[in-house]
C-alpha positions in Angstrom: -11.9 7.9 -0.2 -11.5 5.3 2.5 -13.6 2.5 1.8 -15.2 -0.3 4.8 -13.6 -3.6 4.8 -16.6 -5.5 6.3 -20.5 -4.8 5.6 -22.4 -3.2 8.8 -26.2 -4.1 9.9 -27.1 -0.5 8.5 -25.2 -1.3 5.7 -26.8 -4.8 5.3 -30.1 -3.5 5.5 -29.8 -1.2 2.9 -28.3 -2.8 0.4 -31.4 -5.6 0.9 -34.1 -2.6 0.5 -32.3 -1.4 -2.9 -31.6 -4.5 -3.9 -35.4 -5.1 -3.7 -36.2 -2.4 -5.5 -34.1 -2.7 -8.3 -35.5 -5.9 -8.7 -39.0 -5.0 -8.9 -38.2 -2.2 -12.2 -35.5 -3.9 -13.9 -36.2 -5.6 -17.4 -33.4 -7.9 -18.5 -32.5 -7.1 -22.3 -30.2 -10.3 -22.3 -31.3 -12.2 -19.7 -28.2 -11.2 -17.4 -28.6 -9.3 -14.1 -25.7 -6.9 -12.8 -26.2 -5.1 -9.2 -22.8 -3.6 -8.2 -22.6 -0.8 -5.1 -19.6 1.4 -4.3 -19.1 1.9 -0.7 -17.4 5.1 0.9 -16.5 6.9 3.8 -16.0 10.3 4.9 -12.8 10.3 6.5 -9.9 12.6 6.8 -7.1 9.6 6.0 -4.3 7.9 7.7 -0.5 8.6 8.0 2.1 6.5 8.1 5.4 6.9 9.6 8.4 6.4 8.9 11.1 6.2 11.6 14.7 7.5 9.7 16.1 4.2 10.7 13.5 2.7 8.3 12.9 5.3 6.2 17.1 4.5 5.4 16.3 0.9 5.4 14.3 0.8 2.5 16.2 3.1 0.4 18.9 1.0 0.6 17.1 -2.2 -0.4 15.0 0.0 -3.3 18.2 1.9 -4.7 21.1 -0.8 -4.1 19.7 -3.9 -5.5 19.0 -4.5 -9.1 16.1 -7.0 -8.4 12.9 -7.2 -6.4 13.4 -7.0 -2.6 10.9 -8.0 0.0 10.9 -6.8 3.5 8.9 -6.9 6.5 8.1 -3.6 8.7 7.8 -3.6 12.6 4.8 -1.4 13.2 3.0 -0.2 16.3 -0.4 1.9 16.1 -0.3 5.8 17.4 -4.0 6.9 17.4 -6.6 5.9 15.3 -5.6 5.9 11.8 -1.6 6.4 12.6 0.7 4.3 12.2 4.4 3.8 12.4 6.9 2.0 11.4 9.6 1.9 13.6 11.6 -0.5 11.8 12.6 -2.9 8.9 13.3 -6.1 8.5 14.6 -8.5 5.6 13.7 -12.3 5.7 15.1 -15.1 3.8 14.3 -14.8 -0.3 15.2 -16.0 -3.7 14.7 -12.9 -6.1 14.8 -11.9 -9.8 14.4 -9.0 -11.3 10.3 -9.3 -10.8 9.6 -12.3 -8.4 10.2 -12.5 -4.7 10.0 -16.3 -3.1 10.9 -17.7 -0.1 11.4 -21.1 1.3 8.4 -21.9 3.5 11.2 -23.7 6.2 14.0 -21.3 5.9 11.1 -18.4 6.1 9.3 -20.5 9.6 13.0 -20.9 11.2 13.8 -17.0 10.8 10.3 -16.1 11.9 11.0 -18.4 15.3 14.5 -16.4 15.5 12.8 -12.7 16.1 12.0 -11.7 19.8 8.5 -11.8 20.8 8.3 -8.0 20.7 9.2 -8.3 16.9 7.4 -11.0 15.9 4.1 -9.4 17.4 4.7 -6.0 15.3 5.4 -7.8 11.9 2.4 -5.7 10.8 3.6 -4.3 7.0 4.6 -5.8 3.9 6.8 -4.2 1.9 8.6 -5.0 -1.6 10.4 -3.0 -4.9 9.7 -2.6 -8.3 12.4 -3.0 -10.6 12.2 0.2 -13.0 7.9 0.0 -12.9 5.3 1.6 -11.7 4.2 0.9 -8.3 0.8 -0.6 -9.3 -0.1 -3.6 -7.2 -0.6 -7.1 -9.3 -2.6 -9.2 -9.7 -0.8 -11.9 -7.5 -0.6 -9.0 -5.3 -4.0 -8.6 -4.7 -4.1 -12.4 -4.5 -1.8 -12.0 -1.7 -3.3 -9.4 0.4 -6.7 -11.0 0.2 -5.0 -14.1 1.9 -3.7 -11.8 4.7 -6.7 -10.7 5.2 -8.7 -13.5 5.7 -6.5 -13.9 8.6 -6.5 -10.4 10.6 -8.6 -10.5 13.8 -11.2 -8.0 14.4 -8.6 -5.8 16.2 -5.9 -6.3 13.6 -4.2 -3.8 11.2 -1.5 -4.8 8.5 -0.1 -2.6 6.0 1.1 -3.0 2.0 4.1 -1.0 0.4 5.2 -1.0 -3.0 8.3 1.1 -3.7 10.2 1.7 -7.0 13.8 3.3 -8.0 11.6 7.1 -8.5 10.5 6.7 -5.1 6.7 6.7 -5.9 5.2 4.8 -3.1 1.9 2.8 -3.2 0.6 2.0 0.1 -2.8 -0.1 1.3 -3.9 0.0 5.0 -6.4 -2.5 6.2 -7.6 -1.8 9.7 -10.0 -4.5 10.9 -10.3 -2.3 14.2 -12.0 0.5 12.3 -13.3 -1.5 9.7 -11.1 0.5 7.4 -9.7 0.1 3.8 -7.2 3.0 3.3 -5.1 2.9 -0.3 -2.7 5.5 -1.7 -4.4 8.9 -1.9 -6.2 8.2 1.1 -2.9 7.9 3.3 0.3 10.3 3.9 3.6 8.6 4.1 5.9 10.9 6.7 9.2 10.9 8.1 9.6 11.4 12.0 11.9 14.8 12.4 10.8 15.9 8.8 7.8 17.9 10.0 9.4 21.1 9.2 10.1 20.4 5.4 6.3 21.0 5.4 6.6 24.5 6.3 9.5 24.9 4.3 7.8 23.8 0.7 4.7 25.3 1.5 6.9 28.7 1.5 9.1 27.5 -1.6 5.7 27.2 -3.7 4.7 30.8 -2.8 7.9 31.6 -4.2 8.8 29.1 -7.2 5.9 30.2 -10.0 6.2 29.2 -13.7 6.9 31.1 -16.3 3.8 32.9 -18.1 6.1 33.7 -21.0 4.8 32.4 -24.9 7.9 32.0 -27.6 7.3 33.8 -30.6 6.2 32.3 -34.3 9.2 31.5 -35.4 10.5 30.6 -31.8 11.1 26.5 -31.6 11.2 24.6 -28.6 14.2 22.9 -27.4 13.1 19.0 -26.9 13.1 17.9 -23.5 13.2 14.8 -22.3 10.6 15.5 -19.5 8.2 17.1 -22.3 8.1 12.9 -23.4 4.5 11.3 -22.4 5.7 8.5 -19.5 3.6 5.2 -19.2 2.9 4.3 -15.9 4.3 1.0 -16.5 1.5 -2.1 -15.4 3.3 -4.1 -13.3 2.3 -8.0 -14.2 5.3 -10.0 -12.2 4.9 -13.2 -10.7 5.4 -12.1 -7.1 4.7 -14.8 -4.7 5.2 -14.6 -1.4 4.7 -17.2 1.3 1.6 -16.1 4.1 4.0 -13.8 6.3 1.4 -14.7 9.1 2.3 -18.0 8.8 3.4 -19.3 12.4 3.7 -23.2 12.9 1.5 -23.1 16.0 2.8 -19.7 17.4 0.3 -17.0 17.3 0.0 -12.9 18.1 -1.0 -12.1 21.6 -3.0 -8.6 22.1 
């Protein structure tokens, strides 16, 4: 479920009177006091899309290259919880097989390089996985909670981690909507690829598996995709320099 970003006065408010209460019945075994509140929205999701000119893009740089790749997405906003990104861009990096750097001066000259209208839709953040899961790390996290100290109350940046499977993890933060959207909350959709919808919806009306049991003294042929697959933990040390830094220049909306 989409989650808020920032606390509202009702939310506020709320969490003061329960707080209160709690406090006023709770009896400390160990002398330790834990409060911890979940907060949720009811929202139908997001989509992001994908231009094909992107969408290509990053299948290059996910497929082609046997390291981690970092890339930046142009992105404009299509509604309220639509986004697309029109298309990708690669900026100046050092890689291994589970790091992404960049030099802070290189990464500051090639910034100053785009066109205004670029530079003012550098709104994703993208990178691979080298045969792993696509769980964000902890330097991850690290790194979006640094981007998001930045964004401005009408702000939106997005997070993508892709791997060689194509599994996809994507984070939205939209400070507009005070919206945190991650993974199951958001479709990921390609632009002129609306009909493939119609045509898998048919194909699993028509594709059923088979009901059929083998007999006692029936064996089963092994298979590798009867094996139990670990969704790998992915613990690199991806560091990335602040993608909003600008020297002086900043976004105009």
């Amino acid at each position: 479920m989409p989650r808020p970003i920032k606390m509202t006065d009702k939310m506020k408010q709320k969490a003061k009177k329960d707080f209160a209460e709690m406090l006023d019945n709770i009896k400390m075994s160990d002398g330790k006091l834990n409060y911890s509140v979940n907060y949720k929205y009811e929202d139908s999701g997001a989509i992001v899309w994908l231009t094909p000119e992107a969408y290509r893009k990053i299948l290059a740089l996910v497929t082609e290259f046997t390291d981690e790749v970092g890339w930046h997405g142009v992105v404009s906003r299509s509604g309220d919880a639509e986004y697309i990104i029109e298309d990708i861009v690669i900026y100046p990096q050092e890689v291994t097989g589970s790091t992404v750097n960049t030099d802070q001066k290189l990464y500051s000259e090639w910034l100053y390089s785009l066109d205004d209208n670029t530079f003012d839709k550098l709104r994703m953040q993208g990178h691979s996985h080298v045969n792993m899961g696509v769980s964000p790390s902890g330097v991850d996290d690290k790194h979006r909670q640094q981007i998001l100290d930045q964004l401005e109350k009408n702000m939106f940046y997005i997070f993508q981690i892709w791997n060689k499977s194509l599994s996809v993890h994507t984070l939205i933060y939209d400070m507009k909507r005070n919206i945190l959207y991650e993974d199951n909350d958001v479709d990921v959709k390609l632009i002129g690829d609306e009909s493939m919808d119609d045509f898998l919806t048919d194909a699993k009306e028509k594709v059923q598996k088979s009901s059929c049991k083998k007999g006692k003294n029936e064996t089963k042929k092994p298979s590798v995709f009867d094996a139990d697959v670990d969704d790998f933990d992915y613990y690199s040390q991806y560091n990335l320099y602040d993608p909003h830094y600008t020297g002086g220049r900043r976004w105009e909306f």
